[in-house]
C-alpha positions in Angstrom: -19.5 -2.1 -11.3 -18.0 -1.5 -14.9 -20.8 -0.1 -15.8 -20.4 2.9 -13.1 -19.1 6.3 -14.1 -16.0 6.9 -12.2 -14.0 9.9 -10.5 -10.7 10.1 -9.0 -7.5 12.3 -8.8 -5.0 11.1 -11.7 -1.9 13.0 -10.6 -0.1 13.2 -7.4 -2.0 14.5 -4.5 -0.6 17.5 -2.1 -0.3 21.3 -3.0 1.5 22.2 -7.0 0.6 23.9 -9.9 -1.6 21.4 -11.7 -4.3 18.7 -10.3 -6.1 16.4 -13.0 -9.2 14.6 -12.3 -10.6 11.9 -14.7 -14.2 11.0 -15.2 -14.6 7.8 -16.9 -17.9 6.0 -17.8 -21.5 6.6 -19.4 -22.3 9.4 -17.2 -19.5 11.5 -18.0 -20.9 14.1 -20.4 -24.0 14.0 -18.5 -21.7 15.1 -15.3 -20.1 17.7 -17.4 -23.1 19.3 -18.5 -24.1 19.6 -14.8 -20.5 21.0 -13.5 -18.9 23.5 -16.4 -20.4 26.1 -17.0 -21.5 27.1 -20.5 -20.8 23.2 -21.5 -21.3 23.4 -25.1 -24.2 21.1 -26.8 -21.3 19.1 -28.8 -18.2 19.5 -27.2 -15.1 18.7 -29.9 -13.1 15.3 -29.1 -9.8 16.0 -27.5 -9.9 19.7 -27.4 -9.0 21.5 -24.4 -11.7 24.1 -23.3 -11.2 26.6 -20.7 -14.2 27.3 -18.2 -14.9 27.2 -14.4 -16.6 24.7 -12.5 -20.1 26.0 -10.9 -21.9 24.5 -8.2 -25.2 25.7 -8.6 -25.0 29.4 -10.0 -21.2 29.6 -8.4 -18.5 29.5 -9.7 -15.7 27.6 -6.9 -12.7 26.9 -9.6 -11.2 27.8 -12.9 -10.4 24.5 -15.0 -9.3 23.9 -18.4 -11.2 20.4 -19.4 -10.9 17.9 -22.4 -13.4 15.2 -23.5 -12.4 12.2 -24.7 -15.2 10.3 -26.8 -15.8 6.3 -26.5 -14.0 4.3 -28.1 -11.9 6.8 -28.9 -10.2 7.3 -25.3 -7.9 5.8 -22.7 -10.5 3.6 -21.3 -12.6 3.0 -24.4 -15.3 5.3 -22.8 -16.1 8.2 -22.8 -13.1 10.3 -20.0 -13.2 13.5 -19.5 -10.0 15.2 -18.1 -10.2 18.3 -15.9 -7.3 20.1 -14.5 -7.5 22.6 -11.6 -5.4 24.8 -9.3 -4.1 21.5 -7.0 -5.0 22.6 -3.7 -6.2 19.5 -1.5 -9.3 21.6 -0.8 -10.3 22.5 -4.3 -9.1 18.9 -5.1 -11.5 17.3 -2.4 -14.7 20.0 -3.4 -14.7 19.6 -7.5 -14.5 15.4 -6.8 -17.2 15.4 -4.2 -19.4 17.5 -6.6 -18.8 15.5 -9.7 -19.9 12.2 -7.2 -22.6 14.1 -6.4 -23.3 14.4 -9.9 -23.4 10.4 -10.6 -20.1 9.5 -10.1 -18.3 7.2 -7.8 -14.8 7.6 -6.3 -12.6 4.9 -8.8 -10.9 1.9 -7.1 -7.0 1.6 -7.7 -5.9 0.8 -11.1 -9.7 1.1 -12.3 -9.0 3.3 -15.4 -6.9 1.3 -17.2 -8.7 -2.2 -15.8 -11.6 -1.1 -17.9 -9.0 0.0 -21.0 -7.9 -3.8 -20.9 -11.7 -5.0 -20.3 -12.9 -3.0 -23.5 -9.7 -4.0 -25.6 -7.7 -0.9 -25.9 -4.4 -2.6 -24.6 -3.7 -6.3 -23.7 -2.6 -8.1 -19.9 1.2 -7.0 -20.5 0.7 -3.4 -21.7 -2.1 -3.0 -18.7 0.8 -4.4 -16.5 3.9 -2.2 -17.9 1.5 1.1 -17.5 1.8 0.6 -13.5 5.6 -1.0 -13.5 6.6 2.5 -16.1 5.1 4.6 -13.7 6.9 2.9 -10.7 10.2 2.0 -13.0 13.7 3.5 -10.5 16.2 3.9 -13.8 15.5 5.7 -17.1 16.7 2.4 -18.7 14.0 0.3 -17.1 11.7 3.0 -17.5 12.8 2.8 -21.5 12.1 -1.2 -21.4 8.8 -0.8 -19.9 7.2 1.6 -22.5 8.7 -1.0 -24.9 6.3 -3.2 -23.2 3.6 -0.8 -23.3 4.4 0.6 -26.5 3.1 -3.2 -27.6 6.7 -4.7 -28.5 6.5 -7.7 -26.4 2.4 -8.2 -27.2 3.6 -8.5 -31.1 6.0 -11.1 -30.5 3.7 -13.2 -28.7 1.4 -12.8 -31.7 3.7 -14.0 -34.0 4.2 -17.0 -31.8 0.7 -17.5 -31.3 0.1 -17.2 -35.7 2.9 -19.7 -36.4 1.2 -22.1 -34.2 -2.2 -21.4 -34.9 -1.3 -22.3 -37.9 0.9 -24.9 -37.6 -2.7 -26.4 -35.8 -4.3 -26.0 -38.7 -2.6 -28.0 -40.7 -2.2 -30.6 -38.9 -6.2 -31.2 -38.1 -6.1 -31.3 -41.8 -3.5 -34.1 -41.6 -6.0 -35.7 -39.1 -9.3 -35.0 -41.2 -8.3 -36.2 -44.6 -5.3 -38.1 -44.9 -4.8 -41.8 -44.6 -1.3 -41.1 -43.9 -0.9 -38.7 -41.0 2.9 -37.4 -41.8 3.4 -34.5 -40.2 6.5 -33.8 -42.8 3.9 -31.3 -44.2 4.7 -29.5 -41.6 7.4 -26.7 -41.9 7.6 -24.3 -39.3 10.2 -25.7 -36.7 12.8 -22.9 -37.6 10.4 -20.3 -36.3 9.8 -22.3 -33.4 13.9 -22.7 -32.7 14.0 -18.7 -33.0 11.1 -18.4 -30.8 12.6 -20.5 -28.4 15.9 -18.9 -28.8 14.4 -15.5 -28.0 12.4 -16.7 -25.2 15.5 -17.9 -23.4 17.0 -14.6 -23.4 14.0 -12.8 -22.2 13.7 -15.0 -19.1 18.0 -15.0 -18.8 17.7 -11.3 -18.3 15.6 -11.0 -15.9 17.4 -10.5 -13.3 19.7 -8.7 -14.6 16.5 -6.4 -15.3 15.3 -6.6 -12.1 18.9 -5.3 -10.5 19.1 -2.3 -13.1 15.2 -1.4 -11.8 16.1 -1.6 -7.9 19.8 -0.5 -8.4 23.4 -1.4 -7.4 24.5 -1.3 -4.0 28.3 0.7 -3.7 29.9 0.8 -0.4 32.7 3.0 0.1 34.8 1.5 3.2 38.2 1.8 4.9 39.6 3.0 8.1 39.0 6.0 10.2 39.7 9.2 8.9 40.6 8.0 5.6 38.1 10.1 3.9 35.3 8.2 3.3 32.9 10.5 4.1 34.6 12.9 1.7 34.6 10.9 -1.0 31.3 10.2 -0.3 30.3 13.6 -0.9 32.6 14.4 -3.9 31.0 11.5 -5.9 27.2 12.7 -4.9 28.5 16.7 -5.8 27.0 17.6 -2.4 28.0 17.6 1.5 26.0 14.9 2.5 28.0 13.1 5.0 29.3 15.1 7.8 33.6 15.0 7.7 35.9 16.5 10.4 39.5 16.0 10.8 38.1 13.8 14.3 38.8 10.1 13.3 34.9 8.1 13.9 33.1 11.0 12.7 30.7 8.5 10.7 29.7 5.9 13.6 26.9 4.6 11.6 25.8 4.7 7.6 24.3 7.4 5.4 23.2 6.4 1.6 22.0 8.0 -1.1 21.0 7.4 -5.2 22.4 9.1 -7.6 21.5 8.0 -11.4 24.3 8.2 -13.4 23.0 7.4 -17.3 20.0 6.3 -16.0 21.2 3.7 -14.0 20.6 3.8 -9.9 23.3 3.4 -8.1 23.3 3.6 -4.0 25.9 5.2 -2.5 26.5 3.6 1.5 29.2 5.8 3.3 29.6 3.1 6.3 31.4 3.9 9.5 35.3 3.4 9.3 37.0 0.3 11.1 39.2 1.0 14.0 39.7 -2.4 15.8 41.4 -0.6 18.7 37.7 1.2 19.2 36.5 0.9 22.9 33.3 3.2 21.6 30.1 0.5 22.1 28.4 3.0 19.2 31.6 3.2 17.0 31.9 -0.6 17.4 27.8 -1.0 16.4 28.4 1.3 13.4 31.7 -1.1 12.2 29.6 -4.0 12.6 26.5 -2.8 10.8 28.9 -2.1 8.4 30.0 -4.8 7.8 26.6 -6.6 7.0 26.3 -3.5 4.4 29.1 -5.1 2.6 28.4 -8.7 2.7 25.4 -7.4 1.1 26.8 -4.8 -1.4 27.3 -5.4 -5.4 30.9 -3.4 -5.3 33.3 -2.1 -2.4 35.5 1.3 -3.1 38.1 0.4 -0.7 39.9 3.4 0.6 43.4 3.5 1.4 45.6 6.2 3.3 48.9 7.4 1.4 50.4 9.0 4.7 50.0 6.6 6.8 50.2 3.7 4.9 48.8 -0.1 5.3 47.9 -1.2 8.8 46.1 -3.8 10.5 42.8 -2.2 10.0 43.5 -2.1 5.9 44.5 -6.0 6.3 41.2 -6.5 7.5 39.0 -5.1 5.3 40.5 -6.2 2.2 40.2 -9.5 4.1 36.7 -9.0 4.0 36.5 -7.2 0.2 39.0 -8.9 -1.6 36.4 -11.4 -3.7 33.9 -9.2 -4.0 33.7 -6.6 -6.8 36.0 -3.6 -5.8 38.0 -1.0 -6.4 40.4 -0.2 -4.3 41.1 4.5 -4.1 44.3 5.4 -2.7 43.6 8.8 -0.8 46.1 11.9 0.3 48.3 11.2 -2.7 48.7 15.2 -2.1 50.3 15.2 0.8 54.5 15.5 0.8 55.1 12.5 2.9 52.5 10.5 0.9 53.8 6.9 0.4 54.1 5.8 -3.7 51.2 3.0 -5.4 53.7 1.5 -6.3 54.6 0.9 -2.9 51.4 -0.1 -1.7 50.4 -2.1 -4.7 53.1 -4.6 -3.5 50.8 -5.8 -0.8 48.2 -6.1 -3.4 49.6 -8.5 -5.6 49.6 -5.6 -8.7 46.0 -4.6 -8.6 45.0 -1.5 -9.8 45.0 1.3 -7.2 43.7 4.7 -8.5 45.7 7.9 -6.6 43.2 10.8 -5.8 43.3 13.5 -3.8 39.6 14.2 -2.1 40.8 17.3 -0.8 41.9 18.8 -3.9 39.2 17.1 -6.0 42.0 15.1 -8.0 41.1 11.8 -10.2 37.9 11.4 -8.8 36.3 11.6 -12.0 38.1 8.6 -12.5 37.0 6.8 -9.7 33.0 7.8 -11.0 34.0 6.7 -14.9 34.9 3.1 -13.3 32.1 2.7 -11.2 30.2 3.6 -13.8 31.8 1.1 -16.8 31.4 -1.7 -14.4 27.5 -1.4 -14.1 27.5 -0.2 -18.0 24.8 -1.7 -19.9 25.9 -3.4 -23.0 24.2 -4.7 -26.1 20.6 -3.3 -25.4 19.1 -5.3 -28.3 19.4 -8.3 -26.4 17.4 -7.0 -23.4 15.1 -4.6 -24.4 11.9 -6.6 -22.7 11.8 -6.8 -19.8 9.3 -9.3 -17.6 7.7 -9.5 -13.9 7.1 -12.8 -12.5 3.5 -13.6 -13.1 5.1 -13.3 -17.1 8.3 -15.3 -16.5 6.4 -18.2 -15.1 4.0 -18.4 -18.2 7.0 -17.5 -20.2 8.9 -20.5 -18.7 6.5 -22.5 -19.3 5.7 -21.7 -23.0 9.3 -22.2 -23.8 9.2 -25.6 -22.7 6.0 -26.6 -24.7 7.6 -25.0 -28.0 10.8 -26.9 -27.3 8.5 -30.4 -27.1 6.5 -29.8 -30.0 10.3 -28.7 -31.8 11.6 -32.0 -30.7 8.5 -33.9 -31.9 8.1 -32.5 -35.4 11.8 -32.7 -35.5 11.7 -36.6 -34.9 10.5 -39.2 -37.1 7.2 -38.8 -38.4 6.1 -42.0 -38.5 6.9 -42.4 -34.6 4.9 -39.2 -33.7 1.3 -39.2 -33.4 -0.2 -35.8 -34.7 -2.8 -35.7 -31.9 0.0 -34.9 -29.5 1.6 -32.0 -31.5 -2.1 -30.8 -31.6 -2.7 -30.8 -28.1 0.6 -29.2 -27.2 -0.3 -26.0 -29.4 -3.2 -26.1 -28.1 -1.6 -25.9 -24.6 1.0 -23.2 -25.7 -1.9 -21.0 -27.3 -3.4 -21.5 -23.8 0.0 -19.8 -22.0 0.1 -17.2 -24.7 -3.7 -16.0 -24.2 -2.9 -16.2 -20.0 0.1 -13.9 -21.0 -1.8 -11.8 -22.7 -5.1 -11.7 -20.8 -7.3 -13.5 -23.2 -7.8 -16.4 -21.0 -7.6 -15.6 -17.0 -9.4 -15.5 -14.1 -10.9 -12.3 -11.8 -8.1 -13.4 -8.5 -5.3 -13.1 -11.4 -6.5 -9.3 -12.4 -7.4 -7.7 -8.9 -4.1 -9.2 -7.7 -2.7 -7.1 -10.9 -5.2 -4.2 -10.5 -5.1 -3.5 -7.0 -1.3 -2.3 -7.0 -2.2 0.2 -9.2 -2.3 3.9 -8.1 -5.9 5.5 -7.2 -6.6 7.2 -11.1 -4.2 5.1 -13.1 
């Protein structure tokens, strides 16, 4: 099957300006010959050329095309790109007439599977092409072309030099010396750094994983507090439905926004009144109150006119150790009571005054939702891992810190053979990592979750 030519739509389908189709195999110039008309005899590497696509004598489409010679392409074959107007029925016609012409319809993620068979990118930078594309933040987005950009592959080379040869020396220990002291040995520094490294990479993680998927806000408080408001000042759109009608919201709207790159989820849930006789009003609290067992960060909304009540008692109840920020509302309003006031109840915590109505402070309510998701000291965490990698990267780290300990120890006590087998064991993880050493189940699992012409 690799040795098929292959056809498929690369960008999204559906009605737009632009559709590209990629051709990728032996067959392609022989395809191209047979579909654009006036193909030239030697068509230029990368140039664009504009033609039309014939069928027969006809011509059914204007397309602007680019051939990409082996090795010197994507896949390391020869592709061919060809854009067209992207209308599903011109879309459907040119790629039934190139299969017609020799080609088959590509299987998901089958373009760059062959690029990783024929060496143009390793395991991890085939992997971080499909998690860029899918990435939710611009920062994870940022990490993965890090990934794909070859960052991560390099430092797993350096690993894998310093123990390759770190190995050699010591089957030179084995082969000719009488006394097998693996003092000659020097490269234990390089393996603490590794180490150190490595332990960072796995750390952050999750803390990766929660900046791809996004941080869960839920703005709460009692009816008619303005909630909903609120809800729409922060997303600079009338999203939730308000009315001056307490129980307006009786169950929850959310949206993203992406504030520096970074998604956050907005969750407007419906306001608590424990005097509610409503059965739907009464769903809606309760839902709500899974939402926030289950958020990363409450804005707790209080009411300056009417003050604290039973219903404010309760929430904080249910807020109080989570992460919060608690947004005193109506601070506009002449019988408005003071923070200070209020903040009594609250043993001093910080309560920000706005007024939704009039648009006041909540900038400052955005800025400190914002700082408390702010990413810090990027260095640290510019890689970023999936799980297949953070298993073999786990387990990697663990070989490197036994071989440490063993060339660290007494020389005399250690028997050479051992470091040599646990290199041999860590150059084993590093070529799974990479994909020098893995089976076919391993890369369809990988493959198949790939977009059709990716």
């Amino acid at each position: 099957m690799d040795r098929d030519t292959v056809a498929a739509l690369s960008t999204p389908p559906g009605r737009g300006g632009i559709a590209v189709i990629r051709v990728s195999g032996a067959e392609t110039k022989k395809i191209l010959s047979r579909i654009i008309e006036k193909y030239p005899k030697k068509p230029i590497h990368a140039k664009a050329f504009h033609s039309y696509i014939i069928e027969g004598e006809k011509r059914i489409e204007e397309c602007l095309w680019t051939l990409f010679k082996s090795p010197m392409s994507y896949t390391g074959e020869d592709l061919a790109e060809i854009s067209i107007h992207s209308n599903p029925f011109l879309i459907e016609r040119v790629l039934e007439l190139i299969i017609k012409n020799g080609a088959r319809q590509a299987m998901p993620g089958e373009f760059t599977y062959r690029a990783f068979k024929n060496g143009k990118m390793d395991l991890i930078q085939a992997e971080s092409v499909n998690e860029l594309i899918n990435a939710n933040s611009g920062y994870y987005a940022e990490m993965k072309f890090g990934n794909l950009d070859g960052i991560f592959s390099e430092f797993l080379y350096d690993i894998k030099e310093n123990l390759v040869q770190a190995g050699i020396k010591i089957e030179t220990i084995l082969e000719f010396q009488e006394d097998q002291n693996l003092g000659y040995i020097e490269f234990s520094e390089n393996l603490k750094t590794s180490s150190e490294y490595l332990e960072k990479i796995i750390s952050n993680r999750r803390m990766n994983e929660l900046f791809d998927k996004g941080r869960k806000i839920v703005i709460v408080g009692k009816v008619n507090v303005g909630k909903s408001s609120l809800f729409n000042r922060l997303l600079l759109e009338d999203r939730s439905i308000t009315s001056s009608e307490p129980g307006t919201t009786r169950d929850f709207i959310r949206e993203k926004i992406y504030p520096d790159g970074i998604p956050l989820e907005l969750i407007d849930v419906a306001g608590l009144n424990s005097n509610s006789s409503n059965e739907i009003e009464k769903d809606g609290i309760e839902r709500g109150k899974d939402i926030i067992d289950e958020s990363d960060m409450v804005v707790f909304i209080l009411d300056a006119e009417t003050g604290i009540d039973e219903n404010d008692i309760e929430l904080y109840k249910l807020i109080k150790k989570k992460e919060h920020i608690i947004v005193l509302n109506k601070t506009d309003l002449s019988k408005a009571k003071s923070v200070k006031e209020i903040s009594v109840f609250f043993n001093s915590e910080e309560i920000i005054p706005v007024s939704v109505l009039k648009n006041k402070n909540i900038e400052t309510v955005f800025t400190l939702i914002k700082d408390r998701f702010k990413i810090t000291n990027t260095g640290d965490i510019a890689l970023s891992i999936n799980l297949r990698q953070k298993d073999l990267l786990s387990k990697l780290n663990i070989v490197l810190q036994t071989i440490r300990k063993n060339v660290d120890m007494n020389k005399t006590e250690v028997n050479p053979e051992i470091v040599a087998e646990e290199i041999r064991e860590a150059l084993l993880i590093i070529g799974k990592l990479l994909g020098k050493v893995t089976d076919d189940d391993i890369l369809n699992g990988i493959f198949s979750g790939f977009c059709i012409g990716k």
